[in-house]
C-alpha positions, 0 to 999 in steps of 0.5 A: 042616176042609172044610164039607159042605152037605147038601140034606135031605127028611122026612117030620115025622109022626114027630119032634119038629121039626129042632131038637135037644132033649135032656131031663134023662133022654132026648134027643126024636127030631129031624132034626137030631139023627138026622142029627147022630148019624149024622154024628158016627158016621162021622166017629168024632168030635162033628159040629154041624149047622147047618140053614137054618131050624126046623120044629115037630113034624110039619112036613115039608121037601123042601129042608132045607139044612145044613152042618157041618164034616167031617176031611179024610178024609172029604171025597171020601166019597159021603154021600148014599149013607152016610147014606141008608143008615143015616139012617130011610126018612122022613130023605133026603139029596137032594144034598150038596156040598163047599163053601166055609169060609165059607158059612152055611146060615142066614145066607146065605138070602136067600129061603124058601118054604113050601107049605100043602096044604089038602083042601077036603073035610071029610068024606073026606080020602084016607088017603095023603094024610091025614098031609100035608094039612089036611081044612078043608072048603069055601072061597070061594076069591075071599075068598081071593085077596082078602085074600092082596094085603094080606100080600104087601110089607113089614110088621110080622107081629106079628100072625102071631107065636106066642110062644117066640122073641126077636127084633129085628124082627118087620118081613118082606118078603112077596114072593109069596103065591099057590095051585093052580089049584084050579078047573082041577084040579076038572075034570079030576078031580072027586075032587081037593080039595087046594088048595095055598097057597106062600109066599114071603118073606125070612124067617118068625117062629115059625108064621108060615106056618101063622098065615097060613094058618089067616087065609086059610082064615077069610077063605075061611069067611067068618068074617073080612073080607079088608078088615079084614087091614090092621087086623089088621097095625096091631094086631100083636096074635096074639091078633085073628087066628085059630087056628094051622093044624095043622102035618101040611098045611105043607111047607118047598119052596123055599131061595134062597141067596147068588148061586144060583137054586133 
């Protein structure tokens, strides 16, 4: 059967996360899910979609990559164009392709990325904006950029880990941490607080990205020590570090594939 992999962007507001999940009496909005069935419905038979990664209720994704493996008859079938007409108006087919039998959505990333938007004023966040970003309040973005050299390399990120999945190593390889040029954007315009943070990494445990975040923004309240991030590694200890920042603010940006620059 020729494999078909799909480039997918949502909207998380609404769903469940991408994983499937079915419950004894009813099946929980998901990506996945949704665009499984719509899959399945026009190839008149039962599709799996395998996605690169997970996103946690409410996260969004510009670049969500999947594949699946389609009958023949399908294969010169424009699906951007079949699904988007079916799929919900927050669930986009970006680009597809016909590729080889043998690539991996998940097991062939070598790189992802992930930005975090934060609005650096509490008192008013834009109502347009409100669904994507994380009203924190002010931060003392040189505390910031004083602990973001601490992740960045390889380390045990235990102590960024939420609990709920198993794995072999918690060791990731954090290849770049960096934000907006938030000071610029205040100049130009006054009434711009949206600070956006991107990670780039081989890979992230469950929240990783968000337990990153919600360190970063205590070291900018100053209620943690940049200094003492290194102590924080050692402990590979979730409990030591601070609260999870909430899901609406982060966004999957970036996929890095085998042999492909994106």
């Amino acid at each position: 059967m020729p494999r078909l992999r799909l480039t997918i962007a949502y909207v998380g507001t609404n769903y469940n996360g991408w994983q499937r999940q079915v419950q004894p009496d009813m099946e929980l909005p998901t990506i996945q899910g949704i665009v499984e069935k719509e899959i399945s419905r026009i190839c008149n038979k039962k599709i799996y979609l395998q996605g690169c990664g997970r996103t946690d209720t409410g996260v969004h994704a510009d670049c969500q990559t999947a594949h699946c493996d389609i009958p023949d008859d399908k294969i010169k079938l424009n699906w951007q164009l079949a699904l988007n007409t079916s799929l919900p108006f927050d669930i986009r087919i970006k680009d597809y392709a016909i590729v080889h039998d043998d690539f991996h959505a998940l097991f062939d990333v070598t790189k992802k990325g992930y930005t975090y938007s934060l609005w650096l004023n509490r008192s008013f966040v834009p109502p347009k904006i409100y669904p994507f970003t994380w009203g924190c309040g002010e931060l003392d973005l040189a505390k910031v950029d004083r602990a973001i050299p601490y992740l960045l390399g390889e380390h045990d990120f235990a102590f960024m880990q939420n609990q709920g999945t198993v794995l072999k190593s918690t060791v990731r390889t954090m290849y770049e941490i960096f934000r907006s040029d938030y000071e610029t954007q205040r100049l130009l315009d006054p009434q711009n607080y949206e600070l956006k943070i991107t990670f780039i990494a081989n890979g992230f445990l469950k929240q990783m990205v968000r337990n990153l975040t919600g360190l970063l923004v205590a070291c900018g309240r100053g209620k943690i020590d940049p200094d003492s991030i290194p102590e924080l590694i050692a402990s590979k200890d979730r409990r030591k570090s601070p609260p999870t920042a909430p899901p609406q603010g982060l966004t999957m940006t970036h996929i890095w594939y085998k042999n492909e620059e994106n």
